[in-house]
Phi, psi and omega in degrees: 000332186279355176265314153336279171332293210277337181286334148328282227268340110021273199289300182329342196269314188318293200287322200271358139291317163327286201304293185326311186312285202297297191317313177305310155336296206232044173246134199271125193248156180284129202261165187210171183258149184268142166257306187214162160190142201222114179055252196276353211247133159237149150230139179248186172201108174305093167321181175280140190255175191216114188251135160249137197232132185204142183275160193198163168241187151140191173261173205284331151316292177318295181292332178320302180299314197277345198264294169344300177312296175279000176279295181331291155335283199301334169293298208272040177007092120294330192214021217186151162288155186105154143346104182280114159305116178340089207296134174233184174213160357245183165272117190273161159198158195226135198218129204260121163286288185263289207196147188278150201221097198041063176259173213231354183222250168249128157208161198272096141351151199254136183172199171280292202252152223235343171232046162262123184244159179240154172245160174223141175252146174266152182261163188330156170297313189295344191252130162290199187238013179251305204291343187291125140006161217221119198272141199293285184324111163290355181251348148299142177232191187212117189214167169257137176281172160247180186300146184189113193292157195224153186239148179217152140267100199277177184185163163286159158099167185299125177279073176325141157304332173309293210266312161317310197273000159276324174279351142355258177314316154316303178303307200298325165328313217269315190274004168287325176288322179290301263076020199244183185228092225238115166322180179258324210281139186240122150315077188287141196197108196243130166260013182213160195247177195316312179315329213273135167348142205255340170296357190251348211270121188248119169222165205208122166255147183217164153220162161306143187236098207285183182033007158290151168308134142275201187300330199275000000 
């Protein structure tokens, strides 16, 4: 029976790597041109992006969860006439060091309080910014990003605060070494959703990279 068993959970890991494998596949990711890369590090150049957004407080999980929640409504029309939009990944957010500088995913608004985050989702490839449903929630907003190179790191795992400012500090390191010039704003950029496993789990801090050619 104890063979049985491992030999079960087995194929359950199997298939339910399957799944992960397709479902990621075939989630419409924002598309960029690769310029360079040296091992998990890119750097791209971004087109314009068509975002949808809503501020939240909280630490950066708590507003992360809370952004999500409402984005979600508004993607799946729960709360809205229409048609529901196509679920993309990944779900961004941004967190402002110094001073803000265009930002494209979530970030704690500049204030008194220090943890309002905007969360963002990017939206289908296929929608103009005229054609998108028109959200019931005065606080989504809709918006375009402009072109723009961005430096990223991939990395594994739960995403931890922990596990973000270390892979921070690796990307910033690395681009200190080129020679780029790095935004203060850093991108947490998660592609999965909690159940999936965390060796299985694809995330990213990314920045801007100044004085570069952008995306367009």
């Amino acid at each position: 029976m104890t063979i049985v068993s491992v030999v079960g959970l087995a194929l359950l890991a199997v298939v339910g790597m399957g799944a992960w494998v397709y479902v990621v596949n075939n989630v419409e990711h924002p598309a960029y041109r690769l310029v360079r890369q040296d091992g998990a590090i890119e750097i791209r150049d971004y087109p314009t992006l068509i975002q949808a957004e809503v501020t939240r407080t909280g630490d950066r999980k708590t507003a992360v969860t809370a952004g999500f929640r409402s984005l979600a409504a508004y993607i799946f029309a729960r709360e809205r006439a229409g048609d529901s939009i196509a679920m993309t990944a990944p779900v961004t957010q941004e967190r402002p060091k110094i001073a803000m500088t265009a930002p494209v995913a979530q970030s704690p608004e500049q204030g008194a309080d220090g943890n309002r985050w905007v969360v963002q989702f990017i939206m289908p490839s296929e929608y103009t910014l005229e054609a998108l449903p028109r959200p019931a929630s005065p606080d989504i907003r809709l918006r375009e990003t402009e072109p723009k190179r961005r430096a990223a790191i991939r990395f594994s795992g739960v995403a931890t605060d922990r596990l973000l400012a270390a892979n921070e500090k690796q990307l910033r390191n690395w681009l200190a070494r080129q020679g780029l010039q790095a935004s203060a704003v850093s991108t947490y950029a998660y592609y999965n959703d909690p159940f999936t496993p965390g060796p299985l789990r694809r995330n990213e801090v990314i920045v801007d990279v100044l004085g570069e050619t952008d995306g367009s």
